[in-house]
NUDO-691530 format. One record per residue (C-alpha): x, y, z; residue in three letters. Coordinates in pm, whole numbers, plus 50000, padded with zeros to 5 digits. Layout:
# residues N
XYZALA...
END
This chain:
# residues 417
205046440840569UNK204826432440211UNK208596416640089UNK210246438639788UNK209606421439463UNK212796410139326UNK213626416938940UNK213546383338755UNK217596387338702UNK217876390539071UNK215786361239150UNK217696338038855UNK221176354339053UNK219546341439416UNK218416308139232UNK222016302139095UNK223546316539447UNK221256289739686UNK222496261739416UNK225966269839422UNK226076276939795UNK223966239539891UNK224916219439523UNK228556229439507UNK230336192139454UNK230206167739170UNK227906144939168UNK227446106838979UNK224226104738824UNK222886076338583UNK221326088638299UNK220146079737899UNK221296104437688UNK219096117437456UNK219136145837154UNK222776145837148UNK223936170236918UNK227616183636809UNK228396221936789UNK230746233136524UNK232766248436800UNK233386212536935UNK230956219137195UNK228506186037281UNK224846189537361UNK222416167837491UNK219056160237706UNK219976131837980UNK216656114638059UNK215246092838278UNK212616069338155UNK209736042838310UNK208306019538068UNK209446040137809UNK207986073437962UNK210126100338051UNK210106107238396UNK212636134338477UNK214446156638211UNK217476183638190UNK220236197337906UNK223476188837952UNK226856197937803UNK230276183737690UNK232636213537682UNK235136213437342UNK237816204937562UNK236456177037778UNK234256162037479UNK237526158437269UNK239176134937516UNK236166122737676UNK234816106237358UNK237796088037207UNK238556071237522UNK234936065437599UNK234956050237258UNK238396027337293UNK236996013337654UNK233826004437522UNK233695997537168UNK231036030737206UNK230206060937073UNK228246088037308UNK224886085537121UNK221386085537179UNK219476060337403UNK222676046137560UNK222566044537930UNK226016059038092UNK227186070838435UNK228596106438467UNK229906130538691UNK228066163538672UNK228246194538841UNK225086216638832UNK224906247938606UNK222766277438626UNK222686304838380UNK220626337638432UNK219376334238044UNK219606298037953UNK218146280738303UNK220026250238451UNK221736227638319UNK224196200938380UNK228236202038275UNK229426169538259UNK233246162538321UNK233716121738349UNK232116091738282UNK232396058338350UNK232646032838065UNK232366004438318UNK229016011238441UNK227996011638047UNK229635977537946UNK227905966238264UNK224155979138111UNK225155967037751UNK226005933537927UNK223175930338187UNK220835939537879UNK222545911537654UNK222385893337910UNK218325893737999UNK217755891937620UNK219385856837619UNK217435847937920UNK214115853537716UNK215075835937446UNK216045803437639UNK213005808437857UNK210765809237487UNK213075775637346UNK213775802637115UNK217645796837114UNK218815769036933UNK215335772136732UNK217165781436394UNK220505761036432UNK218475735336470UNK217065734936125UNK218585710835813UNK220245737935598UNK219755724235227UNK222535701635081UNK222615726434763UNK221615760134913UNK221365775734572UNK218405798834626UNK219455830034830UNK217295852535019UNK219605883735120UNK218455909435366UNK220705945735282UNK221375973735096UNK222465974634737UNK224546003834799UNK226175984835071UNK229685971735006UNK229655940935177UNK226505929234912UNK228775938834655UNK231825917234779UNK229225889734864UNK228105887334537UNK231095894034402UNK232315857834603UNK229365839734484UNK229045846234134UNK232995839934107UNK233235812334237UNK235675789934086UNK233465757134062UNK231015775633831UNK228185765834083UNK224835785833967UNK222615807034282UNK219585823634260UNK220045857734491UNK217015883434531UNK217955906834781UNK215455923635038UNK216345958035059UNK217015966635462UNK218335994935660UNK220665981235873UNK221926006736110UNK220446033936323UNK217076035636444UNK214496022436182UNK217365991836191UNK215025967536341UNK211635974836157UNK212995973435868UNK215095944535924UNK211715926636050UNK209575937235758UNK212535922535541UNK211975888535700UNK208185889235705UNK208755895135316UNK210545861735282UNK208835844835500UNK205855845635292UNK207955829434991UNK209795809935235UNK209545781234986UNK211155795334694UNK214405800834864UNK216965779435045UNK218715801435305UNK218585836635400UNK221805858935453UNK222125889835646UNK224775913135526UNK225725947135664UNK228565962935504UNK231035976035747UNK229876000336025UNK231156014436368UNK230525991936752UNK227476011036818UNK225805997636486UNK226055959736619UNK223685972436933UNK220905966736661UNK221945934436623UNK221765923837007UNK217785934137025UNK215275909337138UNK213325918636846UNK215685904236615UNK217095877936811UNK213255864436786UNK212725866736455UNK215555848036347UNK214885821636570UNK211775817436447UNK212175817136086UNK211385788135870UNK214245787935673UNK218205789435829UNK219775824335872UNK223395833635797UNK224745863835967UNK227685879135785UNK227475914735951UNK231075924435932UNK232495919136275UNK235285900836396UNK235665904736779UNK231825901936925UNK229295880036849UNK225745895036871UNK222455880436980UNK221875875636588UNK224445856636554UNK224315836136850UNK220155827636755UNK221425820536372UNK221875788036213UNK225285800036101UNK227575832236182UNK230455840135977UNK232455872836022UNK232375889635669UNK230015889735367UNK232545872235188UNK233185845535368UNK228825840735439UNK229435832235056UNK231995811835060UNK230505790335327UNK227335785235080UNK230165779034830UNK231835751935027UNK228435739835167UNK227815728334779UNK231005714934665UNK230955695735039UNK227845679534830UNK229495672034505UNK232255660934683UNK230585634034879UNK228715620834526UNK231855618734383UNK233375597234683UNK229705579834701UNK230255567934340UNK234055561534396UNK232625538834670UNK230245523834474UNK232445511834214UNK235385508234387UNK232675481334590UNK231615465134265UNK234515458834116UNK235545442234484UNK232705421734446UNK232975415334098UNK236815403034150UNK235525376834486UNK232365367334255UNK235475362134007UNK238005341334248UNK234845324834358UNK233595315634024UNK237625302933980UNK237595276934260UNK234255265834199UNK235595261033848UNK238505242533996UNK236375220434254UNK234185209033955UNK237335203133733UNK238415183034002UNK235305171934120UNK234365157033729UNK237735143333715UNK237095123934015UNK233695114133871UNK235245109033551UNK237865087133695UNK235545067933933UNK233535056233636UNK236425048533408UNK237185022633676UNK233895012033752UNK233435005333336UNK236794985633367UNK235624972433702UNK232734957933494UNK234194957933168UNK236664933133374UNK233534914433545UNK231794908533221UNK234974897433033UNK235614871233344UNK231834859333271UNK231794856432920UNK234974836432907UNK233674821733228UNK230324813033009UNK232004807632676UNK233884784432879UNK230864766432991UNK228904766432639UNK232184751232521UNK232554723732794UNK228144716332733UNK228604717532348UNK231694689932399UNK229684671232628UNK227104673332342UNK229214664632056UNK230564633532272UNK226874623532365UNK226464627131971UNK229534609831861UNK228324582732119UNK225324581031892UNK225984584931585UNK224524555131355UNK227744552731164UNK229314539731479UNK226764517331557UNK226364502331201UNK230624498931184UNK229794478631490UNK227234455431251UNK223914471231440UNK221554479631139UNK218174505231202UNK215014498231042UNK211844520230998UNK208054517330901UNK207004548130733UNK209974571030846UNK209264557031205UNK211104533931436UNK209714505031402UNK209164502031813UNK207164534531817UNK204584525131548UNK201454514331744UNK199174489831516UNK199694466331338UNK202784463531074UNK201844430430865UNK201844438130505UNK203804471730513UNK207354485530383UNK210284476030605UNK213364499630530UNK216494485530667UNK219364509630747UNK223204492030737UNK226924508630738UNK226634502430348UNK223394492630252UNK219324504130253UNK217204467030264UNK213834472330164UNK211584443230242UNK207774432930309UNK206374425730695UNK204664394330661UNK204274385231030UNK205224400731310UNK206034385431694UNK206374400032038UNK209724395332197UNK209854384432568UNK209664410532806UNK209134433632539UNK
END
């Protein structure tokens, strides 16, 4: 026998009677939340999904009443740093709704904020691994950031108010130190965050060598903004960039994957210009205290070349005086010498010449003629050296008073002579 054919509200009524006689309880179910929208009546919609590889496997609406949602969120919010928003993985109790018009759906009454810190951790957490598994995480820091980084690649918005205060820092500063800035326009929050973030960087990257440094700035924005920041996507890119990054995305409690891949993180736009500020007059500064060094070194050696110039000065003052002195008394050790031998030889010529004037007085004629001896000649020659014969010549006869001059007539050998 053919079964009565229900009406289609009776057969919704059975459906919702079977699942609220066998799925009565609340149940925990791990979901991603996805087209979340708010009502005006406070109400909060939204598909929880469940995905593989990106596809979505299993599907169904679900609902935040007004008076759960305004509760739920806030301290949802304060556990986790989190707002309720799409593509963020949570764990929440549900109890099953069906409605004759609208279908099933889910009502969700709790959640637990520790099961979503532990995805937002465990995700962090395999995003590091792949970067230290690719030598991709100390890639940037390890780059020599310029000693004047004057030439500023920034990746944000111009509406954004941290560019503003970071320019605002940089072109103020109170050295009067010049930069270069050309920003890359870049959303920086929601979903096109990362491509356009990326593209940014490609940008640069293919001027990479007009430009010193880049900055990231993002001006202010809620906890669930930074989740952009913690991607593999960009944690890769920075690493791999050619010229050092500076994160100053406006945070002062957590440190993203961005900032961990970076060269350098600072907290604020401001102070990302103050470090490229201080980076600078760290430069002049060391100059100043290399020249400082440098003279304060030259005039050290030019005082020891100057006490060493004095003593040598002294030793060769003293050293000449010496010399001097040792010559003075060798000239009076000679001047001495030759004094003793010149009287010593004046002495002599003075004995020989007496000797000679007594060998002379001993013959001088005078004496021998006062002693009656007279001394003849022949031709101005002693008559016993003249060889020949004599007869017939001059005889000149030498006496104490008179000159006989007188005729040889004959001449006669003595004996023995």
């Amino acid at each position: 026998m053919q079964q009565r054919p229900y009406t289609l509200l009776e057969f919704t009524r059975h459906i919702k009677n079977v699942l609220n006689r066998e799925i009565g309880d609340e149940y925990w179910v791990i979901a991603e939340i996805g087209d979340l929208k708010l009502h005006g009546s406070g109400h909060c919609y939204m598909e929880l999904l469940e995905k593989r590889e990106q596809h979505i496997t299993s599907k169904i609406r679900a609902t935040i009443w007004s008076s759960t949602y305004q509760n739920l969120a806030p301290w949802f919010k304060n556990e986790t740093g989190e707002e309720l928003r799409n593509g963020l993985k949570i764990l929440v109790a549900v109890r099953v709704n069906f409605h004759e018009v609208y279908g099933m759906s889910l009502n969700v009454t709790k959640i637990d904020p520790s099961f979503t810190l532990g995805e937002r951790a465990k995700k962090r957490k395999e995003v590091l691994e792949r970067l230290t598994a690719e030598n991709l995480l100390n890639r940037n820091r390890e780059l020599q950031i310029a000693l004047v980084p004057s030439r500023v690649a920034v990746i944000s918005s111009s509406q954004a108010a941290g560019f503003e205060d970071f320019m605002n820092q940089l072109h103020g500063n109170r050295y009067g130190y010049h930069f270069q800035v050309q920003l890359f326009q870049a959303v920086l929050q929601g979903d096109r965050a990362i491509s356009s973030i990326s593209e940014a960087m490609r940008e640069i990257q293919q001027f990479s060598s007009n430009f010193d440094v880049i900055v990231w700035i993002r001006g202010g924005g809620s906890q669930l903004d930074l989740d952009t920041f913690d991607s593999y996507e960009l944690g890769s890119i920075i690493a791999r960039s050619e010229l050092p990054v500076i994160t100053g995305i406006g945070h002062q409690r957590d440190e993203t994957i961005a900032d961990i891949v970076a060269h350098t993180r600072m907290k604020t736009p401001t102070a990302a210009a103050e470090f490229l500020i201080k980076t600078i007059l760290t430069f002049e500064e060391n100059i100043v205290r290399g020249y400082d060094r440098i003279e304060s070194l030259a005039r050290s050696n030019i005082n020891i070349a100057q006490i060493r110039t004095d003593k040598l000065f002294g030793r060769l003052e003293l050293l000449s005086t010496r010399i001097v002195e040792r010559q003075q008394s060798i000239v009076g050790q000679i001047e001495n010498r030759l004094k003793y031998s010149f009287k010593e030889q004046f002495n002599k010529a003075i004995h020989h010449l007496n000797l000679i004037e007594s060998n002379i007085d001993k013959h001088n004629p005078e004496l021998i003629f006062k002693k009656g001896y007279t001394y003849s000649t022949v031709d101005g020659s002693p008559v016993d050296k003249i060889e020949g014969p004599l007869e017939g010549k001059e005889l000149v006869t030498l006496g104490q008073k008179k000159v006989i001059y007188s005729r040889i007539s004959k001449t006669q050998k003595r004996n023995g002579g």
